[in-house]
ROFITOR-626649 format. One line per 2 residues: number of its first residue (from 1); their letters; for each residue x negated, y, z of N, C-alpha, C. Coordinates in steps of 0.05 Angstrom, whole numbers. Atoms other than C-alpha are relative to their C-alpha. Layout:
<pts>
NUM	A	X Y Z X Y Z X Y Z | ... $
</pts>
This chain:
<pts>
1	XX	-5 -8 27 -1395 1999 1947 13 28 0 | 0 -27 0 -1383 2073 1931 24 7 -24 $
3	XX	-30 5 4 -1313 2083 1912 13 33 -8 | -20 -19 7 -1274 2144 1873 26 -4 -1 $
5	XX	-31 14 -1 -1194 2146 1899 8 41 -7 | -34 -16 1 -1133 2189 1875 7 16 23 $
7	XX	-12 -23 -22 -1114 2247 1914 22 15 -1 | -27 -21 18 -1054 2268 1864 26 -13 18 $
9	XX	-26 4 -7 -998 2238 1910 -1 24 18 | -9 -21 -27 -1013 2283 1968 -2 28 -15 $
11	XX	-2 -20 21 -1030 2343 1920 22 10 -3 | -32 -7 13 -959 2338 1884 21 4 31 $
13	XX	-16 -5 -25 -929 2330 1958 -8 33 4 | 10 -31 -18 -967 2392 1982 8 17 -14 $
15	XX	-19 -20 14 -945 2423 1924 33 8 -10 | -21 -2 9 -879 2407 1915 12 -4 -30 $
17	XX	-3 19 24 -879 2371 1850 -2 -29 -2 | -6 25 2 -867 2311 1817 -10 -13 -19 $
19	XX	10 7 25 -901 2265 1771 12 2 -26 | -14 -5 32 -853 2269 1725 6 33 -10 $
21	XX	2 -14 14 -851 2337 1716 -36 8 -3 | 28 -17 -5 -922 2347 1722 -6 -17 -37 $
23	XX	9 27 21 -927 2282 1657 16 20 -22 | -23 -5 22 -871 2321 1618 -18 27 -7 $
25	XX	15 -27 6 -918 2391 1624 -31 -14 -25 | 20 18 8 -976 2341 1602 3 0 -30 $
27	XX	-7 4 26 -948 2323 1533 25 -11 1 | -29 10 3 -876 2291 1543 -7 -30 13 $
29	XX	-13 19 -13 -855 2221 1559 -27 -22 1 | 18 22 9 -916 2178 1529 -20 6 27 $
31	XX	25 3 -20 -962 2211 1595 23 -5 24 | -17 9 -21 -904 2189 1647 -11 -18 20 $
33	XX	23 30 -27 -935 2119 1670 -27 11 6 | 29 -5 -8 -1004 2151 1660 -4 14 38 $
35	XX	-17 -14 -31 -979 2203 1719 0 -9 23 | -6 23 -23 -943 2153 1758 -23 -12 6 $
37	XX	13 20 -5 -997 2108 1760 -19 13 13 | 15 -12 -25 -1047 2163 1785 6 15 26 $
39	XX	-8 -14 -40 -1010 2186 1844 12 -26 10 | -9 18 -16 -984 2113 1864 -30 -20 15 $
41	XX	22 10 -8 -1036 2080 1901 4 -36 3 | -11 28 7 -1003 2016 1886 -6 -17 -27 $
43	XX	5 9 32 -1015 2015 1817 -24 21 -6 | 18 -13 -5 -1084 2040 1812 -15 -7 -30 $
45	XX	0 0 28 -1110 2058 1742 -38 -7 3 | 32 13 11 -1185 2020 1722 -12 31 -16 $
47	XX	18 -21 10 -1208 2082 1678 28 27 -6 | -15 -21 9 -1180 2150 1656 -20 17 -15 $
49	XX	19 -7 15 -1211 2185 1604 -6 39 12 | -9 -22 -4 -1237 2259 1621 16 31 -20 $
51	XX	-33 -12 18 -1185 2285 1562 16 -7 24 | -23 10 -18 -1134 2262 1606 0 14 26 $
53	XX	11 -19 -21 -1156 2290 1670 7 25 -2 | 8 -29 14 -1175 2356 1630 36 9 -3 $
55	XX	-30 -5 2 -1094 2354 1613 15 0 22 | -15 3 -34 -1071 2340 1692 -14 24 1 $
57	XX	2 -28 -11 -1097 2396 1702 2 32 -7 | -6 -23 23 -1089 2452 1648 42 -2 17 $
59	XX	-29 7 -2 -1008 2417 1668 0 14 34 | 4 -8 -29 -1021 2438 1742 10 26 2 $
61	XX	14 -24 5 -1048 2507 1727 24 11 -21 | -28 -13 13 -986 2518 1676 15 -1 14 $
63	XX	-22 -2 -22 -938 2503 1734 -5 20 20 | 5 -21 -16 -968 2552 1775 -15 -6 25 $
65	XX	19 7 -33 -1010 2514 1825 -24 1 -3 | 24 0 0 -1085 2522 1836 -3 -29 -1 $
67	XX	4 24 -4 -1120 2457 1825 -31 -2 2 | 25 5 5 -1195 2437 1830 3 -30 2 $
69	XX	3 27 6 -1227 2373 1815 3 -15 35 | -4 2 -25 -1233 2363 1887 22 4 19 $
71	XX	-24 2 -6 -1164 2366 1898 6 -20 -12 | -7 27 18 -1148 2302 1846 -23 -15 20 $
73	XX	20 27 3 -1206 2265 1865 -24 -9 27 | 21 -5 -42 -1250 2244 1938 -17 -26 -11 $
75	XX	22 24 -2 -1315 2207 1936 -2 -13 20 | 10 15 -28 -1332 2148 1986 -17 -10 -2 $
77	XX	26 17 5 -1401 2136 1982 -6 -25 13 | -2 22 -21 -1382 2082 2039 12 -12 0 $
79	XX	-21 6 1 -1326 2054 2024 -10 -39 -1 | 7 22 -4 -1324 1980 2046 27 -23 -18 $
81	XX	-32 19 15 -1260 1946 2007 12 28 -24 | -19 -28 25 -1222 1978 1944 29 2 11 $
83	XX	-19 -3 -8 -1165 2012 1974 23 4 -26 | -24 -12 23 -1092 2032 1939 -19 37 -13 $
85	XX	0 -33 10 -1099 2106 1903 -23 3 -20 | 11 -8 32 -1133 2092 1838 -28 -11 10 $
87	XX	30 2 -3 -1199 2070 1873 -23 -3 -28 | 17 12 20 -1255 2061 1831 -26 -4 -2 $
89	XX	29 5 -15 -1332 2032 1831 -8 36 -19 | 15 -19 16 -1379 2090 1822 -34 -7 -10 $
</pts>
């Protein structure tokens, strides 16, 4: 099964940010869990709309870090089990 996972924990590491300020650049408090939930690979979010997305990353790009989609996001056209980090069927 062919699997889209979360790449925003190591991202915010490599960058030196934090979900919560990255959620608070976003719109304030109401995108916090959204945030959290895509950089924890514990709590792995079923959909995200691409508004949402489109705002992780405008929030990025106002903090001063380069971002491409391919930095958020890694395809596994092979992927044999749904791992932690937001997996998702494609």
């Amino acid at each position: 099964m062919a699997l889209v996972r979360w790449k925003l924990a190591a991202y915010l590491k490599a960058h030196n940010l934090t979900a919560y300020a990255v959620a608070k650049e976003m719109g304030g408090l109401t995108r916090i869990p959204t945030v959290y939930r895509m950089a924890d690979g514990d709590k792995p979010l079923s959909r995200v709309d691409f508004k949402t997305l489109a705002d992780l990353m405008v929030a990025l790009r106002v903090l001063g870090r380069p971002v491409e989609l391919s930095d958020l996001l890694e395809f596994d056209p092979d992927a044999s089990e749904t791992p932690g980090g937001g997996a998702q069927e494609a």
